[in-house]
DOTOR-58760 format. One record per residue: x, y, z of N, C-alpha, C, O in turn; residue in one letter. Coordinates in steps of 0.1 Angstrom, whole numbers, plus 5000, padded with zeros to 4 digits. Layout:
// residues N
XYZXYZXYZXYZA/...
END
This chain:
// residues 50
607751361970607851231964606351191960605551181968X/606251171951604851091941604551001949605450941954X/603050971954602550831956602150731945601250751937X/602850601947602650511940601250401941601250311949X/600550421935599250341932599150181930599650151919X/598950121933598449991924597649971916596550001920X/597849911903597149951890596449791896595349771891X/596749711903595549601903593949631907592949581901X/593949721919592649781921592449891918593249981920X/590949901911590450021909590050091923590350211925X/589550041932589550141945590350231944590050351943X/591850161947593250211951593350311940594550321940X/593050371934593050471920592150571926592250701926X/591250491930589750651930590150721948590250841952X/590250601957590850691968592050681973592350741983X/592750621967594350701972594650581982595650591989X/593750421982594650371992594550251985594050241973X/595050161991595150001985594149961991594050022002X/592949851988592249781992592049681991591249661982X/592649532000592849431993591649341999591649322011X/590249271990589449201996589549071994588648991998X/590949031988591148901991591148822001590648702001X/591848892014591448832027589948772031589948662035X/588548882030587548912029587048822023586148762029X/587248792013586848672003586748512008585848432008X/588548502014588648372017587648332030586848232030X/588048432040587148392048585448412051584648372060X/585248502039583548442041583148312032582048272030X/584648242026584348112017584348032025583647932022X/584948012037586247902047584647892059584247792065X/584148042061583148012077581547922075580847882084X/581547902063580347872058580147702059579247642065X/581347632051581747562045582547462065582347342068X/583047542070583147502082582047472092581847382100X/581147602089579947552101578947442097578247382105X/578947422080578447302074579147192081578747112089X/580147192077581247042078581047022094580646902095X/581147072103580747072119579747082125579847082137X/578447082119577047062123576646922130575646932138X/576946832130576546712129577746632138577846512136X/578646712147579646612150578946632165578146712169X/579646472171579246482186579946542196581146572193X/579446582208579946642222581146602220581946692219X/581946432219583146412223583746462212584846512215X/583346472199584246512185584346692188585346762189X/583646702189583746872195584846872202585746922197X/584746792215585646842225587046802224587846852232X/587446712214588646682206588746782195589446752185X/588346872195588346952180588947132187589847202183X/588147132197588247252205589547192213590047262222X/
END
């Protein structure tokens, strides 16, 4: 049986597997933008957050 490729990534062409860095993406966008937004909150905001 032929293996089927996905023509979306070029990775997935050159080695034979799917590689999806969408995941990879969102969350190096989400940790950044979080530890910004949470810098500045207090002990009690923390401890309602946690």
């Amino acid at each position: 049986m032929p293996r089927v490729l996905s023509s979306t990534s070029p990775v997935a062409a050159e080695t034979g597997q799917l590689l999806d860095f969408k995941p990879l993406i969102t969350l190096l966008a989400i940790v950044p933008f979080f530890i910004h937004y949470t810098q500045d909150i207090t002990p009690e905001q923390r401890s309602r957050t946690i």
